[in-house]
Phi, psi and omega in degrees: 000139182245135176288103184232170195196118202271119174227144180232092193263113170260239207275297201264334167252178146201123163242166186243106195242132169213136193225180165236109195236142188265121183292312178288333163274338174081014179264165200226136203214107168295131202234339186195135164227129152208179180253146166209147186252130198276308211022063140321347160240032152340108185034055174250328178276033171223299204265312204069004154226142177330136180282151153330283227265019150297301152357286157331304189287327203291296193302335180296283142338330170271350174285278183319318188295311163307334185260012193281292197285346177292346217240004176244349178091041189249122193296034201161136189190135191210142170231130176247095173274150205240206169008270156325281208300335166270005179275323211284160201287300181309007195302334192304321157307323174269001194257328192304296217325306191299337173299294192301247208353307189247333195087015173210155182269152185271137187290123178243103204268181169246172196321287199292003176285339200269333170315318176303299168315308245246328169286344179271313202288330175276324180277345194274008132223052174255101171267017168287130164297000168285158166293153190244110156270124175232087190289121146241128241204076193271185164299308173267337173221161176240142132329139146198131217228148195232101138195246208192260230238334202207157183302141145275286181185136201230157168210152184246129164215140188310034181255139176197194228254289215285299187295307173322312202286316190273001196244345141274333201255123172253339190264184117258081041275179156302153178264141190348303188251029152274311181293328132345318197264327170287336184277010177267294149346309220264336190271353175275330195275346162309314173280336158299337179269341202278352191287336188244356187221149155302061221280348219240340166264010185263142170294330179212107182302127176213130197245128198237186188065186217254308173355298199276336150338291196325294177288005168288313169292347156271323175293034174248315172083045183265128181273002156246171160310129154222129202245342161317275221284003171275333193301155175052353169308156176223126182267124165260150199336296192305340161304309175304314198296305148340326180262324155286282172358316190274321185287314187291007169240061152248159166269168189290304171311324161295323190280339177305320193308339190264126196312340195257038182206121160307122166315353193254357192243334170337308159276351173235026193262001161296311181281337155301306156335303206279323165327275165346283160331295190304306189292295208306327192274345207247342172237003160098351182303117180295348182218215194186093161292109198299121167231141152295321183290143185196215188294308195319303171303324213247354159301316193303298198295293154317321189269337167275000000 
């Protein structure tokens, strides 16, 4: 087993994975995983640059992580930026910062590097001989990866929880034709992902990121975070549909209230909701297989 240690920094989080990873079998025995939300593309679908104080939080985080991998010992570290750090003019500041910190430059993938990661890290213990639609549902982007043991074919599109949010909702709760105009973004962006992946040929839908968590854990009626019983849950369509319903007619305050939703989430979890939604009803899928395993796992995994 080689001791590695994973960081996946996207639009809204940067998490952290340090496993024991098997190169040839590929298994993996998780020793720290965590999260801290950065939102690093704080007004970048606005500005076209990282903000100072996103920076600031991104670097913060990158501290606290570092002294994590220094103290489990993992021989190995690949850091991966997603979305935000490839729009923005300034990345070159986020590329020093993360050096000094860590000792490695953040990797800035392109759609389809992190759709790859994001399909071996979900799927790789899902052993059915069926098709896979695997939707990771970022801040800034959604991922969607089409194949079975291996890509079929994939596309990254500019739709995600932070950006729809910062660029349509104003009301509180949203208002009729904010939320309209997103689902009008997430359906134009369906049809740009449907020219190149089947989205509409997979047997089974698996939804990754904190979104799809998220509403897994309230329709579960979990009164904590518990990443045991989300993993592999199946959500069925109605549920979802049911759940979205209930946020968009909440206020920022209701939504602070339901105990299983990260403060950092608070304000985008309509528009993640609704990403979700939007793919279930555009490809007829009756449930949603949940995963904790995602891009993060499938970084751990490429490094061993």
């Amino acid at each position: 087993m080689t001791r590695v240690a994973g960081i996946d920094c996207g639009t809204n989080s940067i998490r952290l994975l340090v496993a024991d990873v098997h190169p040839e079998t590929g298994e993996l025995v998780e020793l720290d995983r965590r999260m801290t939300i950065v939102r690093l593309g704080q007004g970048v679908d606005r500005t076209g640059r990282l903000a100072p104080e996103a920076l600031e939080r991104t670097f913060a985080a990158c501290r606290e992580y570092a002294a994590v991998i220094r103290e489990l010992g993992a021989e190995r570290l690949r850091f991966v930026a997603t979305s935000a750090s490839r729009d923005a003019e300034n990345r070159d500041e986020f590329v020093r910062g993360v050096l000094d910190i860590l000792g490695v430059e953040p990797e800035v993938i392109t759609g389809d590097q992190e759709a790859e990661f994001s399909f071996t890290g979900a799927t790789g213990e899902l052993h059915g001989t069926e098709t896979y639609l695997v939707v990771d549902i970022g801040g800034g982007s959604t991922e969607f990866v089409v194949g079975n043991k291996h890509v079929e074919a994939a596309r990254s599109v500019d739709i995600g929880c932070v950006r729809l949010t910062e660029r349509h909702v104003r009301s509180d709760p949203p208002a009729a034709e904010e939320v309209a105009a997103i689902r009008a973004d997430i359906r134009a962006a369906l049809d740009l992902a449907e020219e190149t992946v089947p989205i509409r040929s997979a047997e089974t839908l698996v939804g990754l990121a904190g979104s799809v968590t998220t509403v897994a854990a309230i329709a579960l009626g979990l009164q904590e975070y518990d990443s045991e019983r989300i993993h592999h849950s199946r959500i069925p369509y109605e549920k979802v549909a049911e759940i979205v319903g209930s946020l968009l007619g909440s206020t920022h305050a209701e939504r602070a209230a339901i105990t299983v939703m990260h403060p950092g989430r608070v304000d985008v979890i309509v528009a993640g909701a609704l990403v979700l939604l939007e793919i279930m009803e555009r490809t007829g899928a009756r449930e949603v297989v949940v995963s904790e395993h995602d891009i993060l796992d499938g970084i751990a995994l490429s490094v061993a």
